[in-house]
ROSE-4610 file (N, C-alpha, C; in Angstrom, 1 decimal, always signed):
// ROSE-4610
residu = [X/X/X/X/X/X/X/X/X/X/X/X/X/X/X/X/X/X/X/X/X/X/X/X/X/X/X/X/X/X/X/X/X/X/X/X/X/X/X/X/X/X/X/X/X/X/X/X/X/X/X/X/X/X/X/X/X/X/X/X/X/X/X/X/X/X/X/X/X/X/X/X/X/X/X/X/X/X/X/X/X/X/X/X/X/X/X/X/X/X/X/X/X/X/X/X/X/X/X/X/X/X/X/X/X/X/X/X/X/X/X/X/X/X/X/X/X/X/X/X/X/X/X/X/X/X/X/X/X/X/X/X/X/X/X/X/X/X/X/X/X/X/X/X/X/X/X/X/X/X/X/X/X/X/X/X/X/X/X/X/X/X/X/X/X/X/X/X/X/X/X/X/X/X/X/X/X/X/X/X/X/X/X/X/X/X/X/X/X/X/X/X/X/X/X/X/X/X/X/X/X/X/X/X/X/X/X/X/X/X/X/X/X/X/X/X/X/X/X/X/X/X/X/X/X/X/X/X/X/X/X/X/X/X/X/X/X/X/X/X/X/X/X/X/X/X/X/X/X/X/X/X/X/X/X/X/X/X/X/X/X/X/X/X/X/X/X/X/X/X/X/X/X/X/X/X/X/X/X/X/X/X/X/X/X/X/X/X/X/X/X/X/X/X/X/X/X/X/X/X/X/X/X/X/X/X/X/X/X/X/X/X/X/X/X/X/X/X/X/X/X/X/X/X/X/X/X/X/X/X/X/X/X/X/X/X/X/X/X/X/X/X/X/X/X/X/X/X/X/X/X/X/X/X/X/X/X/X/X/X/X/X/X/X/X/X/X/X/X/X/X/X/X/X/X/X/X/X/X/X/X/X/X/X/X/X/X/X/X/X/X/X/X/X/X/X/X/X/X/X/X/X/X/X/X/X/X/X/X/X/X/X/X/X/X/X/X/X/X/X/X/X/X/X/X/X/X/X/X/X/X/X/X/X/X/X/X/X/X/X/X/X/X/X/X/X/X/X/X/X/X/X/X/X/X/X/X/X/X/X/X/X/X/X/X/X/X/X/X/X/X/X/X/X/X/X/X/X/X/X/X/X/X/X/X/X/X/X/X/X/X/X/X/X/X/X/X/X/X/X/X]
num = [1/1/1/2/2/2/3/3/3/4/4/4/5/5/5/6/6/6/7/7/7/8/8/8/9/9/9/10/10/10/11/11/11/12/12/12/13/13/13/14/14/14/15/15/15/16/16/16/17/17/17/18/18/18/19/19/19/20/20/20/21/21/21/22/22/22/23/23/23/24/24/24/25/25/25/26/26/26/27/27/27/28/28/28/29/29/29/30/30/30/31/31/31/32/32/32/33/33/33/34/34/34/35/35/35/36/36/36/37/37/37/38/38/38/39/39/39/40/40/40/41/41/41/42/42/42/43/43/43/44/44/44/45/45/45/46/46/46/47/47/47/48/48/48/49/49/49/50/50/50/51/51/51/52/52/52/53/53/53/54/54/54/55/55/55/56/56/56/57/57/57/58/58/58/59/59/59/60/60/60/61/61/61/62/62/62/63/63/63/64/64/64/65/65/65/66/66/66/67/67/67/68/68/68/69/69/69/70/70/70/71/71/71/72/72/72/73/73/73/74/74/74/75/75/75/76/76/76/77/77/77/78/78/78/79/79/79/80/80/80/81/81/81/82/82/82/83/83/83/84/84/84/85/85/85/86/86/86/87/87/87/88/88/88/89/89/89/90/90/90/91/91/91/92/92/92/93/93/93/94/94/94/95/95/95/96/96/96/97/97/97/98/98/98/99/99/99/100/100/100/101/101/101/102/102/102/103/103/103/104/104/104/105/105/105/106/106/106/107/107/107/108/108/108/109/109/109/110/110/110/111/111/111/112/112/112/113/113/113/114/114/114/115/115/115/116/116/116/117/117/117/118/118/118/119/119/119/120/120/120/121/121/121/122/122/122/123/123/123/124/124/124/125/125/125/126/126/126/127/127/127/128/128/128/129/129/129/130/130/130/131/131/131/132/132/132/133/133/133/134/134/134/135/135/135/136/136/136/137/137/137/138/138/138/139/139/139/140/140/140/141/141/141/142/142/142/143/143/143/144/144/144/145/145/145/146/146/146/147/147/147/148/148/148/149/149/149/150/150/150/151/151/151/152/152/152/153/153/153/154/154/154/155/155/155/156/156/156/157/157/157/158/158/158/159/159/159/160/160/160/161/161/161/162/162/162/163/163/163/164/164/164/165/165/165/166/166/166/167/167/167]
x = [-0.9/-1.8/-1.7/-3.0/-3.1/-2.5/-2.2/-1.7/-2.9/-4.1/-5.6/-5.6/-5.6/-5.7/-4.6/-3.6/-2.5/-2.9/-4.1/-3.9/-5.2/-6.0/-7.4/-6.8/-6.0/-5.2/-4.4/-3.6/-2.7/-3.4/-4.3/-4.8/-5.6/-6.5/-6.8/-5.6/-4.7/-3.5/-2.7/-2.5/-1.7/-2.6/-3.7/-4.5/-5.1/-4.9/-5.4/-4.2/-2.3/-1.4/-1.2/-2.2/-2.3/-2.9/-3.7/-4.9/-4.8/-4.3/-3.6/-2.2/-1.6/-0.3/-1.0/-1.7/-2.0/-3.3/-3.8/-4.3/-3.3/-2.3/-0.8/-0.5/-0.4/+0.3/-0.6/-1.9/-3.5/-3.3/-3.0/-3.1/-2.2/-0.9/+0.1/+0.5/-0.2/+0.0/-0.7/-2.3/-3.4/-3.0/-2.6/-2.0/-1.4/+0.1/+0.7/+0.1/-0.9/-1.3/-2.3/-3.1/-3.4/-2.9/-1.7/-0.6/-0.4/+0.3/+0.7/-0.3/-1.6/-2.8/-3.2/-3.1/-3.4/-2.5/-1.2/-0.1/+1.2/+1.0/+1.7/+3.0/+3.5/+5.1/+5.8/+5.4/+5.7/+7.3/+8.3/+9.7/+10.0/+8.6/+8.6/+7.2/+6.8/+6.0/+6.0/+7.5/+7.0/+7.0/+7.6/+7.2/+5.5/+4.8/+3.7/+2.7/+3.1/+2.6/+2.9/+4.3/+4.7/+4.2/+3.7/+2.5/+1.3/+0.7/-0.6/-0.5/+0.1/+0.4/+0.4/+1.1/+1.2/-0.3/-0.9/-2.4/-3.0/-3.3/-3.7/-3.9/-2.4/-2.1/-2.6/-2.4/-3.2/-4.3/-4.9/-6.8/-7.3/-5.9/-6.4/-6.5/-5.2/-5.0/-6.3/-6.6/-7.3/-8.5/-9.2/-10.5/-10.4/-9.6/-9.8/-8.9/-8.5/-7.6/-8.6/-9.2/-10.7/-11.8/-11.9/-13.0/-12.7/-11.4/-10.8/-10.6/-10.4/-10.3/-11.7/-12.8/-13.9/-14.7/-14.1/-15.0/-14.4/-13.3/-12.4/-13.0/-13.0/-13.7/-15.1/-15.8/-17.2/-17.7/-16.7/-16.6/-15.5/-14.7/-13.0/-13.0/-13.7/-13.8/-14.9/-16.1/-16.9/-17.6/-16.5/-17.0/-15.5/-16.2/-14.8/-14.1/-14.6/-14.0/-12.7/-12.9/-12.1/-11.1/-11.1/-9.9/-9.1/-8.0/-6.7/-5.8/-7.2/-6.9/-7.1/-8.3/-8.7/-7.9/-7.1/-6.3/-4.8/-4.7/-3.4/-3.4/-4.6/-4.6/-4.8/-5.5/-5.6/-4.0/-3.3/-1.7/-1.2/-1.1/-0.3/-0.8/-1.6/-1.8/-1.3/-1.8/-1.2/+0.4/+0.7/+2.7/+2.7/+2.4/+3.2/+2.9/+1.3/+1.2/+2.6/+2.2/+3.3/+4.7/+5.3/+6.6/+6.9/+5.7/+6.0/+6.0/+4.7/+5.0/+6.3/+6.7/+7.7/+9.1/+9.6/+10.5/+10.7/+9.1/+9.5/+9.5/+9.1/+9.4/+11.0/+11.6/+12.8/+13.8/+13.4/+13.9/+14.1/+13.2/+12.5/+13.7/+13.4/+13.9/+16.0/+16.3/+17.6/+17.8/+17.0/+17.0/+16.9/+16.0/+16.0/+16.4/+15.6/+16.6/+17.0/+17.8/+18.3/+18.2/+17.1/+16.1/+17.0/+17.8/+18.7/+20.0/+20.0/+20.6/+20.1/+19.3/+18.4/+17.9/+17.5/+16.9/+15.8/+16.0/+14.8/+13.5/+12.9/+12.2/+11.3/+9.9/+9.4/+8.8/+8.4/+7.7/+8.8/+10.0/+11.1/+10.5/+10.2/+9.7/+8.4/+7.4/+6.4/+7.0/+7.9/+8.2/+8.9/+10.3/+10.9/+9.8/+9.0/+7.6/+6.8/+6.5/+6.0/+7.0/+8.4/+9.0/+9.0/+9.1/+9.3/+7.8/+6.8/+5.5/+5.4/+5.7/+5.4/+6.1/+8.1/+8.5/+7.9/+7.3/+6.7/+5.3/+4.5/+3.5/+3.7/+4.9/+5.7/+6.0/+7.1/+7.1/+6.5/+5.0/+4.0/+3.1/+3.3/+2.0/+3.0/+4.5/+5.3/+4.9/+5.3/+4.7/+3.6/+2.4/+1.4/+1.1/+1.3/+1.9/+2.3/+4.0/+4.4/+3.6/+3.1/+2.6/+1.0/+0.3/-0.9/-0.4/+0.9/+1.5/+2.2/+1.8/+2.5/+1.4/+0.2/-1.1/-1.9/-1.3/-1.8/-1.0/-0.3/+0.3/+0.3/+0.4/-0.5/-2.0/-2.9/-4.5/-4.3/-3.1/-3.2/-3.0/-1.9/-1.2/-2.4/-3.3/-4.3/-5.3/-5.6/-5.9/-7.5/-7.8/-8.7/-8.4/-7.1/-6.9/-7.2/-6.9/-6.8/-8.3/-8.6/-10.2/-10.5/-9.4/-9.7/-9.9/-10.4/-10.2/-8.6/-8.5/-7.1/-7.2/-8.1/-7.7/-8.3]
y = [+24.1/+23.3/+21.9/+21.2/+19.9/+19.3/+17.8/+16.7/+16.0/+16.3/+16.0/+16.5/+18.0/+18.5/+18.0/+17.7/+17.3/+16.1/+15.2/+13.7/+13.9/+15.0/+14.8/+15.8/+16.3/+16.9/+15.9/+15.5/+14.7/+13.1/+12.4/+11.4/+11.3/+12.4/+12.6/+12.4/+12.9/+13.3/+11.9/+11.3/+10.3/+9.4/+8.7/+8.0/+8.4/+9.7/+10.0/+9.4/+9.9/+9.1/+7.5/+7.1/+5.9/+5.0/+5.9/+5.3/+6.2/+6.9/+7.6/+6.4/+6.5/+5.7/+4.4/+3.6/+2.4/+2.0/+3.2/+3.2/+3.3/+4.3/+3.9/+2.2/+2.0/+0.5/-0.6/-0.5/-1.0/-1.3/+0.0/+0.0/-0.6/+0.0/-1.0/-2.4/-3.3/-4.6/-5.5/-4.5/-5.1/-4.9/-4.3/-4.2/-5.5/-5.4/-6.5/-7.9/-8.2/-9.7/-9.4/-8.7/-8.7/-9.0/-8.4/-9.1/-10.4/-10.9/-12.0/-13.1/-12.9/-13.7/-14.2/-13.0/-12.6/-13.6/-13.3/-13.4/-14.5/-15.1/-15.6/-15.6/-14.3/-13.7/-12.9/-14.2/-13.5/-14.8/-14.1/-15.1/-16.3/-15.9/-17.5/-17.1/-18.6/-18.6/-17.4/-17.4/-16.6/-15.0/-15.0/-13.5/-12.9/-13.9/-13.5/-13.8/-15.3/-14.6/-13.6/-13.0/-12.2/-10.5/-10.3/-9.4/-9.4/-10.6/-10.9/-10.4/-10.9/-10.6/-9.1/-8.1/-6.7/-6.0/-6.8/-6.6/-7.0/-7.9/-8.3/-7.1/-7.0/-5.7/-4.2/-4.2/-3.0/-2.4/-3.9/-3.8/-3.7/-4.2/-4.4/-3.0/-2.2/-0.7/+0.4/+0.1/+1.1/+0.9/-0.3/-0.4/+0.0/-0.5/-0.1/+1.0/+1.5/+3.4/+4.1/+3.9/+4.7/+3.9/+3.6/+3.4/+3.8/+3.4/+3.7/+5.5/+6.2/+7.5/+7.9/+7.4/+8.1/+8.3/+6.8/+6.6/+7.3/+7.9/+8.9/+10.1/+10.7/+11.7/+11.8/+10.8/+11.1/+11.2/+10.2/+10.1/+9.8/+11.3/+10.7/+9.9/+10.4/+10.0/+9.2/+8.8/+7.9/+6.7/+5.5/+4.5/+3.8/+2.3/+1.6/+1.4/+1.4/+1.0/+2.1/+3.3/+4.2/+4.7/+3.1/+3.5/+2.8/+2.8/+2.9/+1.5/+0.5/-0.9/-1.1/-0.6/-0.9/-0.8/+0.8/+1.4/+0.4/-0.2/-0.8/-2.1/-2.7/-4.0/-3.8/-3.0/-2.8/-2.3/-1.4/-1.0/-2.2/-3.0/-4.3/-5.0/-5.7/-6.3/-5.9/-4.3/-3.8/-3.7/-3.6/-3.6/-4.7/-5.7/-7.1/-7.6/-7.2/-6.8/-6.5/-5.2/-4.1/-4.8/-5.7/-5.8/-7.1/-8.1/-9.0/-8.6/-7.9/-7.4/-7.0/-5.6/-4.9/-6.0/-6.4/-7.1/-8.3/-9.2/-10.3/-9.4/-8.5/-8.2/-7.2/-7.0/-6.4/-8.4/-8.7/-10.1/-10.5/-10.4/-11.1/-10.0/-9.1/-8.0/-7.7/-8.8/-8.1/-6.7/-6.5/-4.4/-3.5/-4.1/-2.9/-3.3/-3.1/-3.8/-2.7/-2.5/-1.8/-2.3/-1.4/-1.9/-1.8/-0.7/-0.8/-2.3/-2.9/-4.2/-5.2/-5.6/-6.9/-7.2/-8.6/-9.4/-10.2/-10.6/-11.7/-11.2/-10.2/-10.0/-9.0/-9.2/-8.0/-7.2/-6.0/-4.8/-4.3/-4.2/-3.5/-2.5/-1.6/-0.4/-0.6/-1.0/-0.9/-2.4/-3.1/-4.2/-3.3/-2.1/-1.3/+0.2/+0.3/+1.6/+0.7/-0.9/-1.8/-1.8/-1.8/-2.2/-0.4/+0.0/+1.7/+2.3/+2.1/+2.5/+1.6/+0.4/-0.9/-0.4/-0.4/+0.7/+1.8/+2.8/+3.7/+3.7/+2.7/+2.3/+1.2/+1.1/+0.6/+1.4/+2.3/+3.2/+4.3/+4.4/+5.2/+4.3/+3.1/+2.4/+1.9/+2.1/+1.9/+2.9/+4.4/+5.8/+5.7/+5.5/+5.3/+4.4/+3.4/+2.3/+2.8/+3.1/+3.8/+5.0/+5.9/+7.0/+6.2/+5.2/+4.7/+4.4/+3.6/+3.0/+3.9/+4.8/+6.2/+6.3/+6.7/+6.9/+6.0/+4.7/+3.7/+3.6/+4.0/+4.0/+5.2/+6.1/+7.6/+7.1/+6.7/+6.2/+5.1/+4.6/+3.8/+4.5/+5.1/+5.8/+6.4/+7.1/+7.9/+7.5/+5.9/+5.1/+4.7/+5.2/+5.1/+3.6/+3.2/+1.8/+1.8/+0.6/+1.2/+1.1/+0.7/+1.1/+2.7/+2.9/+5.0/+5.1/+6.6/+7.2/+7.4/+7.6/+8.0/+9.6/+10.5/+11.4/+12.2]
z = [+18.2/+17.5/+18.1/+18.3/+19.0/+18.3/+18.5/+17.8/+16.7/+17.7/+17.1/+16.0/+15.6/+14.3/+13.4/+13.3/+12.5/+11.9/+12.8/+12.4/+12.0/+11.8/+11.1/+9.6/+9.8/+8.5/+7.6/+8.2/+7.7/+7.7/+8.1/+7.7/+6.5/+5.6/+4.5/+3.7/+4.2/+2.5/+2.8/+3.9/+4.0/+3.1/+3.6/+3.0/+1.5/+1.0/+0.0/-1.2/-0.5/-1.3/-1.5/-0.2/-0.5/-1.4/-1.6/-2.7/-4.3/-4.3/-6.0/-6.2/-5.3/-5.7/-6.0/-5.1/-5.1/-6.7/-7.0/-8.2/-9.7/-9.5/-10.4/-10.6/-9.2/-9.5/-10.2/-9.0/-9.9/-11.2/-12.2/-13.4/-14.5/-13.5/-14.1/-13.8/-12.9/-12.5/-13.3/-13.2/-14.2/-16.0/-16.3/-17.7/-17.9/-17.2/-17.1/-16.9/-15.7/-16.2/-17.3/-17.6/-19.0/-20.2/-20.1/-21.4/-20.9/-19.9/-19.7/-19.5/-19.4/-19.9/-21.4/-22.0/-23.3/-24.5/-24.0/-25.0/-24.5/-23.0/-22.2/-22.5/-22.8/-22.8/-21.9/-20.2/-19.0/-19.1/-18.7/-18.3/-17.5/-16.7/-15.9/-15.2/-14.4/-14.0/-12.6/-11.9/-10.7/-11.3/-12.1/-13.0/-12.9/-13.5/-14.0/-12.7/-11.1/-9.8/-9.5/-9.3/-8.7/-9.1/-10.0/-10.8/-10.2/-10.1/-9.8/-8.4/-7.4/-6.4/-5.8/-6.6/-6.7/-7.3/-8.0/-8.5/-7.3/-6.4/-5.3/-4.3/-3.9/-2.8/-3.8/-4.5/-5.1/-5.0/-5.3/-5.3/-3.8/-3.2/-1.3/-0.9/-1.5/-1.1/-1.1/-2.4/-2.7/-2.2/-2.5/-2.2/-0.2/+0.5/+1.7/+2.3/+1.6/+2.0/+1.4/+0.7/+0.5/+1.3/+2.1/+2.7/+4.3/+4.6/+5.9/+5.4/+4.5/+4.0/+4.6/+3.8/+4.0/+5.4/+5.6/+7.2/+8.2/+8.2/+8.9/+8.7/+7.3/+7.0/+7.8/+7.6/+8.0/+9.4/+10.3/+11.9/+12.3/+12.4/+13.1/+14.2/+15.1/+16.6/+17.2/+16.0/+16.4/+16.7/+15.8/+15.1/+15.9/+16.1/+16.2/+14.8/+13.7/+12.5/+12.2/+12.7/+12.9/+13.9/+14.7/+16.3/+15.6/+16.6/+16.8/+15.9/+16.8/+16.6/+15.1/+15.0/+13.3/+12.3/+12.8/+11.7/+11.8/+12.8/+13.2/+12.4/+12.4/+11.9/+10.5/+10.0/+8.5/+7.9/+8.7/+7.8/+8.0/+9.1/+9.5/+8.2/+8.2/+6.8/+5.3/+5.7/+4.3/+4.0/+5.2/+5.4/+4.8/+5.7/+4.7/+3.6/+3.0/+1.7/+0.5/+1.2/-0.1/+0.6/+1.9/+1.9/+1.1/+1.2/+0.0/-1.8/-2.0/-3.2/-3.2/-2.6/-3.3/-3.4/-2.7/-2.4/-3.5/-3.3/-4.7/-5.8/-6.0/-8.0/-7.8/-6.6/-6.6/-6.7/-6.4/-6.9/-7.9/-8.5/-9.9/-10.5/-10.6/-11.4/-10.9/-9.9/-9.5/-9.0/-8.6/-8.2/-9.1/-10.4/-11.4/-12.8/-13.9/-15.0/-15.9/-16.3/-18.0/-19.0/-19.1/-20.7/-21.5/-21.6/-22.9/-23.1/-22.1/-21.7/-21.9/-21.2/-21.2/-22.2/-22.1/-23.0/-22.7/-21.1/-20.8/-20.5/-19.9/-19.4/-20.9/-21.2/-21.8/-20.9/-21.1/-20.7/-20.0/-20.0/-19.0/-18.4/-18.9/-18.5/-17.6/-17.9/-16.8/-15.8/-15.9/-14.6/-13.8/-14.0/-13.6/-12.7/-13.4/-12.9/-11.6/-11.8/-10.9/-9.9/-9.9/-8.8/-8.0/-8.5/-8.0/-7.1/-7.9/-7.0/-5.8/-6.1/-5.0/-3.9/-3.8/-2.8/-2.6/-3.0/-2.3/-1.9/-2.5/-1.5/-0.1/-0.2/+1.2/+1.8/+1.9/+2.5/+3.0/+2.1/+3.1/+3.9/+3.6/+4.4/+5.8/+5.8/+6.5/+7.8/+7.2/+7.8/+8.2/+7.5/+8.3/+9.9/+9.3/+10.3/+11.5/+11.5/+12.7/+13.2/+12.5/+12.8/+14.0/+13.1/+14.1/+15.6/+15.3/+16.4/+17.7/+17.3/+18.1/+18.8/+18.0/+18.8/+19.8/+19.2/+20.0/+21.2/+21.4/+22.4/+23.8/+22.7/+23.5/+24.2/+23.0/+23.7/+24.6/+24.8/+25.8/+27.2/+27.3/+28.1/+28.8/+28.0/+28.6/+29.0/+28.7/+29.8/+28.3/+27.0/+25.9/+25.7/+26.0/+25.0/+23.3/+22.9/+21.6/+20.5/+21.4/+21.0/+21.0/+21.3/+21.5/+20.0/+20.2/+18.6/+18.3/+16.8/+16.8/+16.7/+16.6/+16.2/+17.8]
């Protein structure tokens, strides 16, 4: 089996986890500055950016892993919005996205809190659910990433450049 079919298989589901997880977090970032708008019973000020922020990368996720999703779907191999470069510069963005998010609320948070411990922080439970999806929408936008960066390097070799298609 080509490599071509793998990456018109496996680019739906990659980008499909990208945008379910990234809607998880969506939900739970916007909750949270909701409360922390509402009721301003966020711990500090970089608490309640550092939310916002993961609301930010969220809304970035989804709205464009579904559009880069579809426009794959619709013309794998046709469109420059669907070569190599496109896909390279959109995860690039999105990496350091999700690597600031995940990282500042792994801060904020010390690596995790024990709700049954703590005292400073409210919502333990969805700030602990926020730090957990944020790593794993890193780590697939990570994979994706590398995975583009493999191809781009193949469509180079073979002389496409990275204006090639990726699939």
């Amino acid at each position: 089996m080509a490599l071509e079919t793998h990456v018109r298989r496996g680019h739906p589901i990659t980008f499909g986890l990208l945008v379910i997880f990234g809607i998880v977090e969506l939900a739970i970032s916007a909750w949270l500055v909701s409360r922390f708008h509402a009721r301003h019973d966020f711990s500090s000020l970089t608490e309640r950016d550092r939310v916002a922020f993961t609301l930010f990368a969220s809304c970035w996720t989804v709205v464009l892993g579904f559009f880069y999703g579809i426009l794959f779907w619709h013309s794998a191999a046709g469109s420059i919005l669907t070569s190599v470069a496109s896909h390279m510069i959109f995860l690039f963005l999105t990496w350091v996205f999700w690597t600031a998010a995940a990282a500042s609320i792994t801060v904020e948070l010390g690596g995790g809190l024990d709700c049954n411990t703590q005292r400073i922080f409210n919502y333990c439970d969805q700030l602990n659910a926020l730090e957990a999806f944020a790593w794993i929408e890193w780590a697939l936008t990570t994979f994706a990433f590398f995975f583009v960066l493999i191809r781009g390097v193949q469509a180079a070799r073979r002389g496409d450049g990275y204006r090639g298609a990726l699939a």
